[in-house]
N, C-alpha and C positions, 0 to 999 in steps of 0.2 A: 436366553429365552427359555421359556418353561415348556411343556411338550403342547403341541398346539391340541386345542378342543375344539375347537372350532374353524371353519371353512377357509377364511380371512385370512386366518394365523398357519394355517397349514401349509396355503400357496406363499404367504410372506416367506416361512422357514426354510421352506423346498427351494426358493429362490433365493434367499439369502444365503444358507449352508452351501447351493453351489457356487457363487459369484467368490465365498469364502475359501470356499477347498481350489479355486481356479488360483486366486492370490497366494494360496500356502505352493500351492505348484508350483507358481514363480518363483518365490523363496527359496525352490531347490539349489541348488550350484549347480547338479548335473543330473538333466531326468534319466539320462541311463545309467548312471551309476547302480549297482545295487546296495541291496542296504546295508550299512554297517555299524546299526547299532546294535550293543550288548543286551542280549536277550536275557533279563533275569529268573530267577525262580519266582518272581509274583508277578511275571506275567505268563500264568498261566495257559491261556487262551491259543488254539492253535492257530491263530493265525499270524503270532508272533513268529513262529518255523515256516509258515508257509508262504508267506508274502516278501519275496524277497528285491522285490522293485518298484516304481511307478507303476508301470502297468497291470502288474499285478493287482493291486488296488484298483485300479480305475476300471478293470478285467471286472474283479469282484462285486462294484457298485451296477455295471452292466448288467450284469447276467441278474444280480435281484432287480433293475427294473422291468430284465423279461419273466420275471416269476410273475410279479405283480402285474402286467401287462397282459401277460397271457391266459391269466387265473380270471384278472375280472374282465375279458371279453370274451373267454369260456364261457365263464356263468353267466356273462349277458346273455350270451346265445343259445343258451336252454342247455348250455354241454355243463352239467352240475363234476366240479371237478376240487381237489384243494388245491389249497395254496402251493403246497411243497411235492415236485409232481413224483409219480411211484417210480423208484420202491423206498424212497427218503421217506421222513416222517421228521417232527421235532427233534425225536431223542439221534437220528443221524445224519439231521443235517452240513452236518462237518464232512461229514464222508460227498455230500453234495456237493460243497464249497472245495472242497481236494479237486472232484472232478471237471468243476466249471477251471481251476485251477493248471490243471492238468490240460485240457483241450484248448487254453491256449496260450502253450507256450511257444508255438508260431505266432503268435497275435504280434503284430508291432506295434512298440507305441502309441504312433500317430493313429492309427485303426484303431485301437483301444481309446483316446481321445476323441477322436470321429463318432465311435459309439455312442458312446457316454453321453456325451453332448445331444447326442439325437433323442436315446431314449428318456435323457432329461427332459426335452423338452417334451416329448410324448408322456411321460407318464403327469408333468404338471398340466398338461391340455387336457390330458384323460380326468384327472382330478376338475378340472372346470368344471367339465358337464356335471358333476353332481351337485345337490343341494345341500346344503350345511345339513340337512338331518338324515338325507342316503348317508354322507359320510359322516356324522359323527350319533346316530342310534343302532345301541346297541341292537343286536339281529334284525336289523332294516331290511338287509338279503339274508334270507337264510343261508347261506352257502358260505358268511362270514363267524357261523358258529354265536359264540358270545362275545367274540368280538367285534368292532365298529372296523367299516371300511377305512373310514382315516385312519384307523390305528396301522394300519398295513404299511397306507399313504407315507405316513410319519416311521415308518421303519423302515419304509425302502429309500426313504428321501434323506430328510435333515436328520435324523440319528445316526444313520450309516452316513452320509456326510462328515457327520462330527466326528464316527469310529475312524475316518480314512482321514483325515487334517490330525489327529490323537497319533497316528502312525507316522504319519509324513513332517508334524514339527519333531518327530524324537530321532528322523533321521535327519534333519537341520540340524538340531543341535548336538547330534554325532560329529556333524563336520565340521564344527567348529571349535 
């Protein structure tokens, strides 16, 4: 599916990307295992060293539906705030995603599926209330810059759905 533009397509993906990453879950042999695949030189990205289990992922999908949860009911409530809260920015988000990383490595599993599930469904309810043109015109909130609020929607949802099932078949097919 192509990135959603519109309202329809947006809740279909967010719904769809996770009934998909629940099925790739199952696929695992063993959710506590950690990961053991070979980490190459082109995969650059740090989250190839940093994710080293199920929950860590499912950790990771959490904590960006509390960005985008808390960002757009900030700025509903006159609290004009960004997305990525201080002292992060774009250019060091990474050093964010270490930290959400790092705070919880007491997290268990099942409380990291517990989560997830919940804020899934919170952030696709949160998505209802708005109108196909709140979320897909560009600076409809000003607090969303030049970008459109679905663009958010669709990055904390089905993309990063797709980034965490891209993770978790490469450790399937490790064990195989």
């Amino acid at each position: 599916m192509s990135r959603p533009t519109v309202k329809i397509d947006l809740i279909e993906a967010g719904k769809t990307g996770y009934v998909k990453l629940a099925q790739v879950m199952q696929a695992l042999p063993d959710e506590n295992q950690a990961f053991n695949f070979e980490v190459t030189e082109k995969m650059t990205e740090a989250h190839w060293q940093r994710d080293q289990n199920l929950r860590d992922v499912l950790i990771h999908l959490y904590e960006w539906h509390q960005l985008l949860l808390n960002w757009v009911n900030a700025n509903q409530n006159g609290e004009t705030q960004p997305f990525l809260p201080a002292p992060y920015n774009w250019k060091t988000y990474g050093q964010m995603n270490q930290a959400f990383w790092k705070k919880h490595q007491t997290t268990s599993r099942d409380d990291a599926k517990k989560r997830l599930n919940t804020s899934h469904s919170e952030v696709m309810a949160l998505a209802e209330t708005f109108s196909n043109d709140a979320l897909f015109s560009k600076r409809y909130f000003p607090w969303t810059g030049s970008s459109s609020l679905g663009a958010y929607f669709v990055s904390a949802t089905s993309s990063h759905y797709d980034w965490a099932m891209k993770k978790l078949r490469k450790q399937i097919k490790a064990n195989r």
